[in-house]
N, C-alpha and C positions, 0 to 999 in steps of 0.2 A: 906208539902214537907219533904223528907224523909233527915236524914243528910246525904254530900256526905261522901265515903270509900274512896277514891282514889284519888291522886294528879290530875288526868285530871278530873272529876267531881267537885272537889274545886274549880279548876282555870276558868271549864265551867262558876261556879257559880259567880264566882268573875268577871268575863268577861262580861255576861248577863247584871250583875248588874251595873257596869261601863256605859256597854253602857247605859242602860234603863238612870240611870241618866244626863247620857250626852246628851240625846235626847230629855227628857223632859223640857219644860221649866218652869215648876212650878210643884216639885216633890209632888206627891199624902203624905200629911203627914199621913195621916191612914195608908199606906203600909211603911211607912219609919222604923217603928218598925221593921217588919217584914226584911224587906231588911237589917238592919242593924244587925242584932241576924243571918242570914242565913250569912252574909258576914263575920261576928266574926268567925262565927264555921265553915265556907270553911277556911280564912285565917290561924286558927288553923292548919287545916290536910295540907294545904300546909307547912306550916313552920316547923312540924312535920318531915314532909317527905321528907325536904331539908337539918334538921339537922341530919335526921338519914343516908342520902345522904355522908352530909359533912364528918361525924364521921367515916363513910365506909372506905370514900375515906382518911382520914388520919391513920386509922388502915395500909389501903395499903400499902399506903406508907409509913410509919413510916418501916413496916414490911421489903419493898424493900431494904432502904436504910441500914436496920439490918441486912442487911443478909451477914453472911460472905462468901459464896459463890458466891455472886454476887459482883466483884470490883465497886466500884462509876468509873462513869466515870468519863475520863479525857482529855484532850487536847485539839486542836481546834473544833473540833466537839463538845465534850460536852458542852465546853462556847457556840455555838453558837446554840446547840440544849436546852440550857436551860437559853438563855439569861445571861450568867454570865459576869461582868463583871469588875470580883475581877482586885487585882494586878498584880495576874497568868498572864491574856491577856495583862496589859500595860505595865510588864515587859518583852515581847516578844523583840528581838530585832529587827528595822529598815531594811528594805531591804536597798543592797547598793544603795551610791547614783551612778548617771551616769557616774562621773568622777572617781569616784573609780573604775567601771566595767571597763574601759578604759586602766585603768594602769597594770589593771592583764596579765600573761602573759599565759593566756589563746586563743590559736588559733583560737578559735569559737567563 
């Protein structure tokens, strides 16, 4: 068997092989070489091609958050588009309470 190129070809392999052993109840030790040297060198090209993934996606970003034409966001939105949940959000002030809307001499 040829080695896989490609992330979905690795993971076919690593999948296959999963099953096969899950299904069998007394794995063939003659093939177990074999299965284990093909499942090394799939899990290789995936982990390969997850870190060349990762390192993509923090070039990105790293690049986004440097750029001076683009402002970081801010406000309510941005805390809640990005999960933030510094001091910024807790030091938000309290909506009034009901008996304070009461006393205002507001007509409506």
């Amino acid at each position: 068997m040829t080695q896989p190129q490609t992330f979905r070809e690795a993971y076919e392999v690593l999948q296959r092989h999963a099953q096969d052993l899950r299904n069998s109840d007394e794995p063939n030790i003659d093939d177990l070489l074999s299965v284990v040297t093909q499942s090394v060198a799939a899990y290789k090209v995936c982990r390969q091609r997850i870190d060349a993934v990762e390192a993509a996606l923090k070039e990105a970003l790293a690049d986004v958050g440097e750029s001076p034409s683009t402002p970081a966001p801010s406000g309510p939105r941005a805390d809640a588009a990005t999960g933030n949940t510094g001091t910024a959000a807790r030091a938000r002030p309290a909506p009034p309470a009901a008996e304070d809307a009461e006393d205002d001499d507001v007509p409506f």
